[in-house]
C-alpha positions as CSV (number, residue, x, y, z in Angstrom):
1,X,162.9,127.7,247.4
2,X,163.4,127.8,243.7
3,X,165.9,125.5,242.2
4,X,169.1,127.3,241.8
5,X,172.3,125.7,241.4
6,X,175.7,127.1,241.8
7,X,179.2,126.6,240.0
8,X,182.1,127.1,241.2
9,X,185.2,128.0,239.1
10,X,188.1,126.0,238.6
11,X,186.6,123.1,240.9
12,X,183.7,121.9,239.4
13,X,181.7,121.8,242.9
14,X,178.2,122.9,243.3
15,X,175.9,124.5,246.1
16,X,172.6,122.7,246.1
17,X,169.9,125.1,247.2
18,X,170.5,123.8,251.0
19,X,174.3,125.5,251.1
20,X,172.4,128.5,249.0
21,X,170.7,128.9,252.0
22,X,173.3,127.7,254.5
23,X,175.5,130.4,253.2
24,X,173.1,133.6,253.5
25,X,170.7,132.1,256.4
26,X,172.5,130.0,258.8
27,X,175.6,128.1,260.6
28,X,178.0,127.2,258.1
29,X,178.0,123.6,257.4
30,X,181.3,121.2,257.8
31,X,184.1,122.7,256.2
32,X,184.0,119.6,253.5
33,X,181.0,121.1,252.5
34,X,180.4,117.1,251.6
35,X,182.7,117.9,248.6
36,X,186.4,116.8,249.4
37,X,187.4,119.0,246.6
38,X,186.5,122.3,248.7
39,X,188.5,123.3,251.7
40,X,187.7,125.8,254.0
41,X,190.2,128.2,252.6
42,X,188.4,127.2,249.0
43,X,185.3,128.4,249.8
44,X,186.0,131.8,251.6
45,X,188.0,133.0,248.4
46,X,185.5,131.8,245.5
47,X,182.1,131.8,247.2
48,X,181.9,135.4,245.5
49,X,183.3,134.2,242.6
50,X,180.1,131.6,241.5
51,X,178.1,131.6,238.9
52,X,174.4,130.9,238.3
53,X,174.1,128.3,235.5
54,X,171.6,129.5,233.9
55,X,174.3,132.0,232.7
56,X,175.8,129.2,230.8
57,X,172.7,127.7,229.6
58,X,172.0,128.8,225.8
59,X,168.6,130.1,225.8
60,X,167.2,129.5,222.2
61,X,164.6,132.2,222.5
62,X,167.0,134.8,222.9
63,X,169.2,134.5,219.6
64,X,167.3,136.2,217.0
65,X,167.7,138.7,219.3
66,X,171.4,138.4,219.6
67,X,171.4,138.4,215.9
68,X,169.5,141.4,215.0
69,X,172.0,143.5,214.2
70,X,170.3,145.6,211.1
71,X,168.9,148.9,213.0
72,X,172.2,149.0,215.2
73,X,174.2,149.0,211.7
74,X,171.7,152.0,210.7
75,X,172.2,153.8,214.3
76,X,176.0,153.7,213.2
77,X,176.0,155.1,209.7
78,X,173.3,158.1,211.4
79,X,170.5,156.9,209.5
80,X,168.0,156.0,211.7
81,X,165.0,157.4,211.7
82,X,163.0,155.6,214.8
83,X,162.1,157.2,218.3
84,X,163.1,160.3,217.6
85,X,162.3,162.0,221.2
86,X,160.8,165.3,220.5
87,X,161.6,167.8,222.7
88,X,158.9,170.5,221.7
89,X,155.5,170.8,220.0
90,X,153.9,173.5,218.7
91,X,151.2,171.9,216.7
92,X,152.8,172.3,212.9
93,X,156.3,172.5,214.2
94,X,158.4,170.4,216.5
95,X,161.7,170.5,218.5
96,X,163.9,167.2,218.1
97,X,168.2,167.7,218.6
98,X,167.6,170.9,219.5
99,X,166.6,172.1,216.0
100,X,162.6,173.1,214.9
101,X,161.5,170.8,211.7
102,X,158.3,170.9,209.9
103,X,156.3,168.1,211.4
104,X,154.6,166.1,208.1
105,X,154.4,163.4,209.6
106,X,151.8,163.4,212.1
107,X,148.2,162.0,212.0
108,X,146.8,165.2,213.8
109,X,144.8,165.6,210.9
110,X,142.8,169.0,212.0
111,X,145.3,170.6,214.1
112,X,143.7,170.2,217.7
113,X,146.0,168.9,219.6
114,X,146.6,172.2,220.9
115,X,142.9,173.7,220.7
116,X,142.4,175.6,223.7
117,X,139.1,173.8,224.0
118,X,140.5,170.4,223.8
119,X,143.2,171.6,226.8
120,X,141.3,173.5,229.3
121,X,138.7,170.1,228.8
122,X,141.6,167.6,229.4
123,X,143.0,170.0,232.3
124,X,139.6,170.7,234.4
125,X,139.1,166.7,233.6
126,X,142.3,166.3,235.5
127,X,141.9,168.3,238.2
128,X,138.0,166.9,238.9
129,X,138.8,162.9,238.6
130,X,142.0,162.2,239.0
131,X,145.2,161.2,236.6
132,X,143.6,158.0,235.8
133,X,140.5,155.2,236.3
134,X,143.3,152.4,237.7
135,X,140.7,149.8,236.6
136,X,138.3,148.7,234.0
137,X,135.4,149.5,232.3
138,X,134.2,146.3,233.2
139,X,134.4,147.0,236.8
140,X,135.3,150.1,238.4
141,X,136.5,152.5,235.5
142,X,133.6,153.5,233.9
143,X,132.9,157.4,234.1
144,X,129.8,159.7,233.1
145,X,132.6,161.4,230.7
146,X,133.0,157.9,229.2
147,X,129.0,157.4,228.8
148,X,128.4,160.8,227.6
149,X,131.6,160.7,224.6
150,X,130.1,157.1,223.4
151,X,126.9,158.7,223.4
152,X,127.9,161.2,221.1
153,X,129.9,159.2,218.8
154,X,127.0,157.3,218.2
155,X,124.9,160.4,217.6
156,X,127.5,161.9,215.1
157,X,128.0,158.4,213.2
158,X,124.2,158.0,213.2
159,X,124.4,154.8,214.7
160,X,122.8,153.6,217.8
161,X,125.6,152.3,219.9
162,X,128.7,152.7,220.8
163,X,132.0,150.9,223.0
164,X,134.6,153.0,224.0
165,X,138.3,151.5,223.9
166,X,141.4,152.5,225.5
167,X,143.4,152.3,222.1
168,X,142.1,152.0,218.6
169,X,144.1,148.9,218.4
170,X,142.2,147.8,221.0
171,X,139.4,148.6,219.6
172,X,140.1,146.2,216.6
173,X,141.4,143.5,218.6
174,X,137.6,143.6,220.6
175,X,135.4,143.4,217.7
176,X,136.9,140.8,215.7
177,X,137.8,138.4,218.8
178,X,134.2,139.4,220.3
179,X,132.3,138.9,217.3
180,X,134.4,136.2,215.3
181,X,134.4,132.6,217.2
182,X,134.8,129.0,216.4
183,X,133.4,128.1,212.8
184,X,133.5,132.1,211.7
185,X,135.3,133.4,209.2
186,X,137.1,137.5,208.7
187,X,138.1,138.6,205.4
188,X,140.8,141.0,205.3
189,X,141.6,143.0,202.9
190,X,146.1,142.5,202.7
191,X,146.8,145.7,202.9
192,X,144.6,146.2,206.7
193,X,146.0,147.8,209.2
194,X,148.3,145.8,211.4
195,X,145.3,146.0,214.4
196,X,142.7,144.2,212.2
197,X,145.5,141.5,211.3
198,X,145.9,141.1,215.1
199,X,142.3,140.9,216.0
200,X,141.6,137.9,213.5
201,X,144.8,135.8,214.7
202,X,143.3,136.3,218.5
203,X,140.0,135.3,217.3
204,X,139.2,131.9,217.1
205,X,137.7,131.7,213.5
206,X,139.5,131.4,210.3
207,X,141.2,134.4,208.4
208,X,141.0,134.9,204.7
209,X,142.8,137.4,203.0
210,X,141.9,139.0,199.9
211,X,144.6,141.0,197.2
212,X,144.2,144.4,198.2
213,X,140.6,146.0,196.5
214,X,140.2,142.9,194.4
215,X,136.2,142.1,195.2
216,X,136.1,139.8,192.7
217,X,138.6,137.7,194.4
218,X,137.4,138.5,197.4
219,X,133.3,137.1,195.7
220,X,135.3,133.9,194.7
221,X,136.5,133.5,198.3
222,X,132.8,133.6,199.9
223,X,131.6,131.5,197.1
224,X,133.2,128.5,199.0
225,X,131.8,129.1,202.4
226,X,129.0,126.7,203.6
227,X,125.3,128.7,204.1
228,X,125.1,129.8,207.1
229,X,128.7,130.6,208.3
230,X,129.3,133.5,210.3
231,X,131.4,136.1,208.2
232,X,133.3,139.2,208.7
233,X,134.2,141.6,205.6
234,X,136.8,144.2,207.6
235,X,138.7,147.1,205.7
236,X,140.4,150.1,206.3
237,X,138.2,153.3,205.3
238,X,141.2,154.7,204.0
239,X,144.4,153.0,203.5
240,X,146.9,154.4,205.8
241,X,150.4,153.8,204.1
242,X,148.8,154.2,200.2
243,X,146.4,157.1,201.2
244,X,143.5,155.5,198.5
245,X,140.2,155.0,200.1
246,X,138.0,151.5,200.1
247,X,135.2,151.1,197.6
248,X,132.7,150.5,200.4
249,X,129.5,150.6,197.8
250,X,131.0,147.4,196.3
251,X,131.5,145.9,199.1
252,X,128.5,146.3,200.4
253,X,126.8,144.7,197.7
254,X,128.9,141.6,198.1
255,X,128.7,142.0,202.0
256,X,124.7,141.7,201.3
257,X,124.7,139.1,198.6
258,X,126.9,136.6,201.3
259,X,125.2,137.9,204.6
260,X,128.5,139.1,205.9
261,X,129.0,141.8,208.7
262,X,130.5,144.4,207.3
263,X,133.2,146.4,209.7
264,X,135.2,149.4,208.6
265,X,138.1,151.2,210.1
266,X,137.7,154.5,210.2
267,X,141.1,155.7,211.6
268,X,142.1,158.0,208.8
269,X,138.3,158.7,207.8
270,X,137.0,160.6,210.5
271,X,137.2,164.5,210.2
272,X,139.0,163.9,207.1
273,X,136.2,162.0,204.9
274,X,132.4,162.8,205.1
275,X,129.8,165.8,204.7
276,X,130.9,166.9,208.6
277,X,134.2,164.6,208.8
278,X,131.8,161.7,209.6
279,X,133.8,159.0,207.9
280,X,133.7,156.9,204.9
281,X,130.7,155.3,205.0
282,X,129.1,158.7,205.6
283,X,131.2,159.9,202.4
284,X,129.7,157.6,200.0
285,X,126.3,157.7,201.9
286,X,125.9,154.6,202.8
287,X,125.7,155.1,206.7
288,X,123.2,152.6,207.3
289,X,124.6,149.6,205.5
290,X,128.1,149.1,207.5
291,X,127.5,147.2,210.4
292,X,130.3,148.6,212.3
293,X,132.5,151.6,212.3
294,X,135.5,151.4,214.2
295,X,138.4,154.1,214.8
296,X,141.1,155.5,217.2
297,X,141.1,159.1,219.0
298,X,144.5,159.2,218.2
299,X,144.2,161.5,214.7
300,X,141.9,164.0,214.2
301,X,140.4,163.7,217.5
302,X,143.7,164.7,218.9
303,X,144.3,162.2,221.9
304,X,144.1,158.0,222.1
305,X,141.7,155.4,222.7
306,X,139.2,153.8,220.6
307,X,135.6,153.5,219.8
308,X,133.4,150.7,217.9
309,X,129.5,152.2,216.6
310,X,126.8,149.9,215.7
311,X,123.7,148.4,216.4
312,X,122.6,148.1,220.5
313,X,122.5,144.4,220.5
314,X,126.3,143.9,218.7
315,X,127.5,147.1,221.6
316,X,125.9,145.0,224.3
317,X,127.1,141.7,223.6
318,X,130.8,143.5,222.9
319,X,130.7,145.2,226.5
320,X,130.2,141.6,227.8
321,X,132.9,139.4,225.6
322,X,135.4,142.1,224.4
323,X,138.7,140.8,225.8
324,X,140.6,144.0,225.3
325,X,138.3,146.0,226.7
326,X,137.3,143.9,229.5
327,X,140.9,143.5,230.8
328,X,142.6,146.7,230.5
329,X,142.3,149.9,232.4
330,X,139.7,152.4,231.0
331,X,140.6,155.5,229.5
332,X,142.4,158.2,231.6
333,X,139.9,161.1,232.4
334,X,141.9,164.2,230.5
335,X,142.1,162.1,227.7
336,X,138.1,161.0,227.1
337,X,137.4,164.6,228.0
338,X,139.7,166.3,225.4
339,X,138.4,163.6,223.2
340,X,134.6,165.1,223.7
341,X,136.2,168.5,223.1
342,X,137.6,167.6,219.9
343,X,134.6,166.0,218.4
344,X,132.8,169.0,219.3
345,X,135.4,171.4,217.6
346,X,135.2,169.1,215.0
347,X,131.5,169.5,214.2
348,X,131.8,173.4,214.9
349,X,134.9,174.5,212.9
350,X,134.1,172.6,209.6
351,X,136.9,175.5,208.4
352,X,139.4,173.2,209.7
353,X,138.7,170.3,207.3
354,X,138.1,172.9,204.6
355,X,141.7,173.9,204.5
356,X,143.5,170.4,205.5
357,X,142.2,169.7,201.8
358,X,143.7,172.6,200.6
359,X,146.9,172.0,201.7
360,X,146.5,168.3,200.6
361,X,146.0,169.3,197.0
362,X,148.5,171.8,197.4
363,X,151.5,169.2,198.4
364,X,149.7,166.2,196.1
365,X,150.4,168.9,193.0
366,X,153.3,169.9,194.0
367,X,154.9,166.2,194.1
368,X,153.2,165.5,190.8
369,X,154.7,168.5,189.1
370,X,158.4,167.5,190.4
371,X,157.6,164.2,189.1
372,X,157.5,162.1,192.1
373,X,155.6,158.7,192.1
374,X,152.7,159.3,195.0
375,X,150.7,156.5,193.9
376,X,146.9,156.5,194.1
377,X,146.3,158.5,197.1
378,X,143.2,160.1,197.4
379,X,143.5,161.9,200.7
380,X,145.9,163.8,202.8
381,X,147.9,160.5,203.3
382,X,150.7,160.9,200.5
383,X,153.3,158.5,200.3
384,X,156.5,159.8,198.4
385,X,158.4,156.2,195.9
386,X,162.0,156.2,196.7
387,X,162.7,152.9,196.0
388,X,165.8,151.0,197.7
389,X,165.7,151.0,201.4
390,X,169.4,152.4,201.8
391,X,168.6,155.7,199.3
392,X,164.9,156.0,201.2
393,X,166.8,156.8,204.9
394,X,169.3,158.9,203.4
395,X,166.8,161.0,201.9
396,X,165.0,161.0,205.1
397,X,167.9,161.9,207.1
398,X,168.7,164.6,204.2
399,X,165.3,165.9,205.1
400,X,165.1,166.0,208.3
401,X,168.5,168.0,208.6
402,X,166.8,170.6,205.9
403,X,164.2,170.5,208.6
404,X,161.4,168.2,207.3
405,X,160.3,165.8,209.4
406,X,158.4,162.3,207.1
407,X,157.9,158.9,207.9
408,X,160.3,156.3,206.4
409,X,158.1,152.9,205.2
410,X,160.4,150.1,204.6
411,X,159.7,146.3,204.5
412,X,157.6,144.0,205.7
413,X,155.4,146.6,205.2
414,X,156.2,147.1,201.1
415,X,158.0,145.2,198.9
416,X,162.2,145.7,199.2
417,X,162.1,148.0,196.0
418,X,159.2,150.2,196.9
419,X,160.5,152.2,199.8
420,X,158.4,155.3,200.2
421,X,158.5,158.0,202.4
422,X,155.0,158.9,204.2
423,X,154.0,162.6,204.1
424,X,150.5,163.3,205.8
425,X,148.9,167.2,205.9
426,X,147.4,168.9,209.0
427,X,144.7,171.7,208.4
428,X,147.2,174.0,210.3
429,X,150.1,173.9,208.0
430,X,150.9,177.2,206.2
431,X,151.1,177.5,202.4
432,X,155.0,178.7,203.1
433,X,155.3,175.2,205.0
434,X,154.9,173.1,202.6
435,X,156.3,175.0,199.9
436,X,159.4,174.4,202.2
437,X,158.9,170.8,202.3
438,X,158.2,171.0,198.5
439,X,161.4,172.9,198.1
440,X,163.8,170.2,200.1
441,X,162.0,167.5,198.1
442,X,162.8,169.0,194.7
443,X,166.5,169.5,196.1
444,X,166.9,166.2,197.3
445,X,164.9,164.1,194.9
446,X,167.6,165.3,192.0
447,X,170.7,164.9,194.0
448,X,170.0,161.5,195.3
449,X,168.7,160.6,191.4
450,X,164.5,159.9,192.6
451,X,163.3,162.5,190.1
């Protein structure tokens, strides 16, 4: 039995675990209780009035939780912006408190969430396998569905291989702790995504971090590695809080010159960047020279999980030493199969793409004309400056009761005075939807003093 001790008030006697058990189990012991203190009449009255001391124990672990008081003091004023349940979605437009706001804020990047293709896919998935694999890849989760999407991811990122993931996070968190091990190094770009960051602290090699896009600090950083010493180069393909995309010509070049893998997330890349949505490397044609692609299904492909494309050998030897993929459950059988459907709507409706990038130049003007700071985004990631964190959630709360659903970005992840709100186009958006955004931002952006 485990130790357990009980106090009882006013006295200052305790129940070892033998009168725990004496009490609930068996004969009641002398009325002493071998405590002269407690009478019989003591103990009927306050046996139900112990308590355990771990109650009265301070647990050290526990007070930064006690003391977080920020987001309740945000909850209060009506400000915050977090797990917001939505009640409704119909892909450009979504239900939360009852009220339909104009989602710009989601990562479904072509619109195929609701793609009667990617549905009926998921749905006859369903119905044929079951609701999930209840096991892993490893072992017993592995299904044709998951065989044949890996095959054709590595067929439409003209690589050879490729390792399905049940996350993309997952997916980051395999390669780098597969591939980087004791005496490796990773370089990481600062501004990587908070999965890469993760996958290098479980590795057990040595993270170096570079200013964000500065190769020539990043050159000066390899200089000082001995010959020899494994290396990772990992970026994001594009950025996905700044919206500006990775130089990966230059990098390759250094990549090459310090024989370094070179690994590239590809979460906001694929069916966004690319001749046929392909990604980045694909973008600036240099396909063959990344060692790895990586990326979610979470975006454009319209679901979640996680993929990694490379050479056989590196595929292989991650199937066999890939932690997170090894020791989770596989992905769920609608969600691989409406992941196939969407890569294959992808490739067939290029229209899709066509007009998300219409509708990104169309918001990225409009901002610029009102004279909003959107920084150096290139893509249909754009980031709107506010500035202090207090004026950023009112004017996301002042937005999202004209109807406008953003993301508010607030430190750690920027700098206390560089507040933004995230904005982020779907190929399904009307013109007269974002002109509404366009018009609330103009609104707001002179009342609360941004433009």
């Amino acid at each position: 039995m485990a130790a357990v001790t009980v106090v009882f008030r006013n006295t200052g006697a305790q129940l070892t675990p033998w009168h725990a058990v004496a009490l609930t189990r068996g004969p009641a012991p002398p009325c002493d209780f071998w405590d002269p203190r407690l009478s019989c009449t003591d103990l009927s009255t306050r046996v139900a009035d112990f308590v355990r001391t771990e109650t009265l124990q301070h647990i050290a672990l526990f007070d930064k939780c006690k003391s977080f008081t920020r987001a309740r003091e945000i909850q209060a004023a009506g400000l915050y912006p977090y797990f917001k349940p939505i009640t409704q979605s119909e892909d450009t437009v979504v239900v939360i408190e009852g009220e339909p706001r104009v989602m710009m804020g989601s990562n479904n990047y072509l619109g195929l969430t609701h793609h009667p293709d990617v549905l009926a896919a998921a749905k006859a998935a369903l119905e044929r396998y079951g609701s999930g694999c209840t096991g892993s890849r490893f072992l017993n989760g592995t299904l044709d569905l998951h065989e044949r999407l890996e095959i054709e991811l590595a067929e439409f990122f003209d690589k050879e291989s490729c390792l399905v993931f049940s996350t993309g996070y997952q997916a980051n968190l395999g390669v780098i702790s597969g591939l980087v091990g004791r005496g490796d190094l990773v370089f990481l770009d600062k501004l990587d995504h908070a999965s890469i960051v993760d996958g290098a602290k479980m590795s057990h090699g040595e993270t170096v971090r570079f200013n964000h896009g500065d190769l020539a600090g990043l050159e000066r950083k390899l200089q000082r590695v001995p010959a020899n010493t494994g290396m990772m180069i990992i970026v994001d393909g594009v950025y996905s809080m700044e919206g500006d995309i990775a130089d990966l010509p230059a990098l390759i070049k250094v990549a090459q010159k310090y024989c370094a893998a070179l690994a590239v997330d590809d979460a906001h890349s694929v069916g966004v960047l690319g001749p046929k949505g392909d990604g980045t490397a694909a973008h600036f044609g240099v396909t063959d020279e990344v060692d790895l692609i990586v990326g979610t299904f979470s975006k454009s492909l319209a679901s979640i999980g996680g993929f990694a494309a490379g050479s056989e050998s590196v595929i292989h030897y991650l199937k066999h030493h890939a932690r997170p993929m090894i020791f989770t459950a596989a992905l769920p059988p609608a969600n691989t199969a409406g992941v196939l459907a969407a890569l294959r709507v992808l490739q067939q409706e290029p229209e899709r793409r066509e007009r998300l990038w219409v509708n990104t130049r169309r918001l990225q003007d409009g901002l610029r004309g009102l004279g909003f700071e959107i920084g150096p985004t290139e893509t249909p990631i754009i980031p709107v400056l506010i500035g202090p964190l207090e004026k950023t959630f009112l004017f996301w709360r002042q937005l999202f009761d004209a109807g406008v659903f953003t993301n508010p970005v607030v430190p750690p992840a920027v700098p206390p005075s560089q507040c933004r709100l995230r904005t982020s186009l779907m190929a399904t958006h009307t013109a007269e939807q974002i002109d509404q955004a366009l018009e609330a931002f103009a609104r707001l952006g002179k009342e609360l003093g941004v433009i």
